[in-house]
C-alpha positions in Angstrom: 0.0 0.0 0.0 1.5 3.7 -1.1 1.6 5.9 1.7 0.2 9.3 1.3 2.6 12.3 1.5 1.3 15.3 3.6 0.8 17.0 1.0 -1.8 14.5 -0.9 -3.8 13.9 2.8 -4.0 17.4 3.2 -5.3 17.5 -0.1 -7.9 14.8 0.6 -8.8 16.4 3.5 -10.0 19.8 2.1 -12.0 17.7 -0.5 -13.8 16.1 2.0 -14.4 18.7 4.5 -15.8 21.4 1.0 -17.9 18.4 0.7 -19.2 18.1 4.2 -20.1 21.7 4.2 -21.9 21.5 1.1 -24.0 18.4 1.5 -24.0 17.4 5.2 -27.3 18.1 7.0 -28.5 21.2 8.4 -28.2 21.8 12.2 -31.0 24.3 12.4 -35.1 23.1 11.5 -36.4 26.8 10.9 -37.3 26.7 7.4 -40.2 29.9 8.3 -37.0 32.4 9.6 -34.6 31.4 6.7 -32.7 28.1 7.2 -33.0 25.9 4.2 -34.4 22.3 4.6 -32.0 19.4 4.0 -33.3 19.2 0.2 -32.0 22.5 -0.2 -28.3 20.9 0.2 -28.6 17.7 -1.3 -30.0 19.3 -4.5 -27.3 21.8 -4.3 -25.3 20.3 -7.8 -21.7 21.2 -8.9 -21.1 22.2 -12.6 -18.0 20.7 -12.2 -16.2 19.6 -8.6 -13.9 22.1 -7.4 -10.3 20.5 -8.2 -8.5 22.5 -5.2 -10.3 23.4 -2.6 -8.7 26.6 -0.4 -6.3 25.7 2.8 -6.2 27.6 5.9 -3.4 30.5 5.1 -2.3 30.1 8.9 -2.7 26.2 10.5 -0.9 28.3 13.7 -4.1 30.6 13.9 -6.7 28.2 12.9 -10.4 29.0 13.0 -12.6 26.6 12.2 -15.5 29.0 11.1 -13.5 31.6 8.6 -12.5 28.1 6.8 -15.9 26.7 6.6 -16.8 30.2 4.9 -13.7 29.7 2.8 -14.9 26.5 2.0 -18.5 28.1 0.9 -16.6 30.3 -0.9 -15.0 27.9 -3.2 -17.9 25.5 -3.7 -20.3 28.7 -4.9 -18.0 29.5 -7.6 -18.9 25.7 -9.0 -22.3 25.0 -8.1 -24.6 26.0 -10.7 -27.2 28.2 -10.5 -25.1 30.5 -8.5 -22.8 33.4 -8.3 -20.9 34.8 -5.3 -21.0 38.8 -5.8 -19.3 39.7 -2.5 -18.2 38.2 0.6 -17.6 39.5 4.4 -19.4 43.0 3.4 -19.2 45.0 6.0 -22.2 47.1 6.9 -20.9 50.4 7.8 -23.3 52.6 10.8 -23.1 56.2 11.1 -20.8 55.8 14.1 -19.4 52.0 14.0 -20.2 48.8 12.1 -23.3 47.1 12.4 -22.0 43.8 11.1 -21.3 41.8 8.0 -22.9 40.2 4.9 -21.2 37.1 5.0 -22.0 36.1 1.5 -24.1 37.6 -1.2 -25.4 35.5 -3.5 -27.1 36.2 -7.3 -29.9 32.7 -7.6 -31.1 33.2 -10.7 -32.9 36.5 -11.0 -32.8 36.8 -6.9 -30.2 38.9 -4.5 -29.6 36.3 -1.5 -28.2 37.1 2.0 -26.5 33.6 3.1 -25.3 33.7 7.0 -22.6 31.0 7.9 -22.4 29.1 10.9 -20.4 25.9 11.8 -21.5 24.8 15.4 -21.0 21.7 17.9 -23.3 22.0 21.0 -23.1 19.0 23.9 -26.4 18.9 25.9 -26.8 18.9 29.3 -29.8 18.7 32.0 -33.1 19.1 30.2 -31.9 18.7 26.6 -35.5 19.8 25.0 -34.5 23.0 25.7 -32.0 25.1 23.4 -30.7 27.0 26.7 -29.5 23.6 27.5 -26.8 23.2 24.8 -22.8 24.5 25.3 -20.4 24.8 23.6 -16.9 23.4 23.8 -16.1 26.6 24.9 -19.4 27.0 27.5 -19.9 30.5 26.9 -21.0 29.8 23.6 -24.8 28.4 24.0 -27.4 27.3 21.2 -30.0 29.2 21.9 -28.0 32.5 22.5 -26.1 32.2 19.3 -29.7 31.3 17.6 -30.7 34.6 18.9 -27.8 36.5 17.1 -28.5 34.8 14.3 -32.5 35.8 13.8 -32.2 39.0 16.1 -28.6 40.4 14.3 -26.5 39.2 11.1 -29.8 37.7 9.4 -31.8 41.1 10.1 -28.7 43.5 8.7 -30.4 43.6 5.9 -34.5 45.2 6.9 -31.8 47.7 8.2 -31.6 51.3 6.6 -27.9 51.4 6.4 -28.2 47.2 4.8 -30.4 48.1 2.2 -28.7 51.2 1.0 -25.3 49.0 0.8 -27.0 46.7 -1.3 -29.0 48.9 -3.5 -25.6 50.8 -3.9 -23.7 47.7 -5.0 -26.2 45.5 -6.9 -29.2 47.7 -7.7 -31.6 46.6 -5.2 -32.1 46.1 -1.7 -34.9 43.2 -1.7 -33.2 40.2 -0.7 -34.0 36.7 0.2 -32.0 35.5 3.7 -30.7 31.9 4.4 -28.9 30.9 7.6 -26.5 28.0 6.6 -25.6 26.3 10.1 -23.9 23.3 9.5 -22.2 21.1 13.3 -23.1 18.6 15.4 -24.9 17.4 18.6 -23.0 15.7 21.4 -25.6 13.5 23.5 -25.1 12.0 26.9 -22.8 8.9 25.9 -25.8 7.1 28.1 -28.5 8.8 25.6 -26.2 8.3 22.7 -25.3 4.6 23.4 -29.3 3.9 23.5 -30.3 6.3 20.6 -32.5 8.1 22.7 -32.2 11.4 21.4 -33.9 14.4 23.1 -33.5 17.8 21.3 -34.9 21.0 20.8 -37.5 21.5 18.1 -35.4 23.8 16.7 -33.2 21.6 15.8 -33.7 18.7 12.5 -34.1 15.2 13.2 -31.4 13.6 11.4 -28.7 16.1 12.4 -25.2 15.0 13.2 -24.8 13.2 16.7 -22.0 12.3 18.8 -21.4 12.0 22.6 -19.8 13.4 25.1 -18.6 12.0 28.6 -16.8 13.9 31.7 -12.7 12.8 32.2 -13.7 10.6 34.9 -16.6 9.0 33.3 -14.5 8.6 30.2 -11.6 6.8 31.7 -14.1 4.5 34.3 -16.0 3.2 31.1 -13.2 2.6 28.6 -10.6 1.5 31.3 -10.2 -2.0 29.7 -8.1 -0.6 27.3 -9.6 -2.1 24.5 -11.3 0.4 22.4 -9.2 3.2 21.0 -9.4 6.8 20.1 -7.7 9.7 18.6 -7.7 13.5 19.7 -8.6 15.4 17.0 -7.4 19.2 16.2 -10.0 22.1 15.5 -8.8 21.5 11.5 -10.1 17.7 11.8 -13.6 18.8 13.5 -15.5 18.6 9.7 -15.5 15.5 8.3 -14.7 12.4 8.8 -11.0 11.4 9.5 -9.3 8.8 7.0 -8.1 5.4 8.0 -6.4 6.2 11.0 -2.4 4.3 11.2 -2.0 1.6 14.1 0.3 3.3 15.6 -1.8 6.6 16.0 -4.8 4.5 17.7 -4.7 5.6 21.1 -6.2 3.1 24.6 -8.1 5.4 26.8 -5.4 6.2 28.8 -3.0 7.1 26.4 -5.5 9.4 25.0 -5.9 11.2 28.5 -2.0 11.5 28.6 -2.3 13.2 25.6 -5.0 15.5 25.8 -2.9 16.6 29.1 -0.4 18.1 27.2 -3.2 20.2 25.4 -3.2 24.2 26.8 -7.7 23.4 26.6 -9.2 23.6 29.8 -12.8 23.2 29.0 -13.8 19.8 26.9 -11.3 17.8 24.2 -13.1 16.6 20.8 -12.0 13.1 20.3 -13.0 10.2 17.5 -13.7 6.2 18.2 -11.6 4.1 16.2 -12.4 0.9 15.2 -10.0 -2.2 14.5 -9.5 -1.1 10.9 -8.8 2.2 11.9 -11.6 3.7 10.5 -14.1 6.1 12.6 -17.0 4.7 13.8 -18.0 8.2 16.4 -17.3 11.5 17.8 -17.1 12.6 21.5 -15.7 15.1 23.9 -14.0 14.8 26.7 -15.0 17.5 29.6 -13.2 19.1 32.3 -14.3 20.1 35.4 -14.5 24.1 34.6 -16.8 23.1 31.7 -19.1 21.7 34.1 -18.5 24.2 36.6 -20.1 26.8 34.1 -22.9 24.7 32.7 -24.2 23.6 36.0 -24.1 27.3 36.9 -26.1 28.0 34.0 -28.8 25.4 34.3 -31.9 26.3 36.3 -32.4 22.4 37.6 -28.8 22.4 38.7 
């Protein structure tokens, strides 16, 4: 078997995560406020598949969401039906600015105002509830960002400053909005282990899942050493990992060691590795500060 250079996986890798943001399923079930429906994506058609797709211009100062609207970037300049006119607009106020367009699109004879979002949530307490749902970093919460979404960047245009922007650049100031929020759920590893999934109505029913378990828990249940793992980075949180080599298959222990070394305090995103090395889940690992600050924030706590 010929082993891949770096430069070749890295290669693959951008290919498959410009994918995954094309055509994996919506995170967010509010077709009535702007967010496409699943069809929307999987009828979404390339004229012909983006040969290169663009890599971060800094791995050092990597964040996940500019390269998933890099990744948009690229894939609108191939899919038909569609032109990208501007991106990351910036919608100037008398005194400061109000925001950003992140993408404007031309569909056909329509202006479009597209919103990016690439999210992970991991639910905790009464997980009906979108107040129930943290981040990795726990600051960030579903239904907060959901309300910056609706309340904010998807409204900047019914503002009087947005719609003179746009009438100035492209001749007309009646848009359609779409909030693309792409991510993934982490359940309860109990919840997740017996598909018993319980999540807000805001959310779609086949969304991405994985599971999530505290350090303790994590090490108690896996502490036969016989299942393996492998940290993953913020550049390998998209899509799914390749065959992962033997000798980068981690016990449960091992993984712990080396999440140590990490400078993260809150929660570590990890992937279950199965004995051909291929991925079979996705889970985090929390700390104790994580729960600190979600128990805080949870009205049954």
């Amino acid at each position: 078997m010929t082993n891949l250079s770096l430069e070749d996986s890295e290669h693959q890798q951008l290919q498959r995560d410009g994918h995954w943001s094309v055509y994996s399923p919506p995170l967010i079930a509010l077709p009535n406020q702007g967010f496409p429906s699943k069809h929307f994506f999987t009828e979404l058609a390339f004229e012909q598949a983006p040969l290169t797709w663009p890599a971060p211009t800094d791995w050092q100062r990597f964040r996940l969401g500019i390269q998933f609207e890099r990744l948009w970037q690229c894939a609108l300049s191939h899919l038909k039906g569609y032109e990208l006119l501007a991106s990351n607009l910036q919608v100037q106020g008398p005194a400061a600015t109000l925001g950003e367009f992140d993408l404007i699109v031309q569909n056909g004879d329509t202006l479009e105002h597209w919103e990016l979002a690439v999210k992970f949530y991991l639910g905790t307490g009464d997980t009906t509830q979108a107040s129930a749902w943290f981040g990795p970093n726990p600051t960030d919460r579903l239904d907060l960002k959901l309300q910056r979404l609706l309340s904010h960047q998807m409204a900047l245009t019914t503002t009087q400053v947005g719609q003179n922007l746009l009438s100035t650049r492209f001749g007309t100031s009646n848009v359609k909005v779409k909030g693309i929020v792409k991510g993934r759920l982490f359940h309860p590893f109990t919840a997740w282990q017996a598909a018993h999934w319980r999540y807000p109505a805001v959310v779609t029913a086949d969304h991405l899942r994985g599971w999530w378990l505290t350090d303790e828990d994590f090490i108690d249940r896996f502490k036969d050493g016989l299942q393996r793992f492998r940290p993953l980075t913020k550049r390998d949180w998209l899509s799914a990992l390749q065959p992962v080599s033997i000798d980068r298959r981690l016990t449960a222990a091992d993984c712990m060691t080396a999440l140590g070394a990490s400078r993260e305090q809150y929660a570590h995103h990890i992937a279950m590795i199965d004995d051909n090395g291929l991925e079979t889940s996705r889970g985090f690992v929390v700390m104790a500060p994580w729960l600190a600050i979600t128990q805080a924030q949870d009205p049954a706590a």
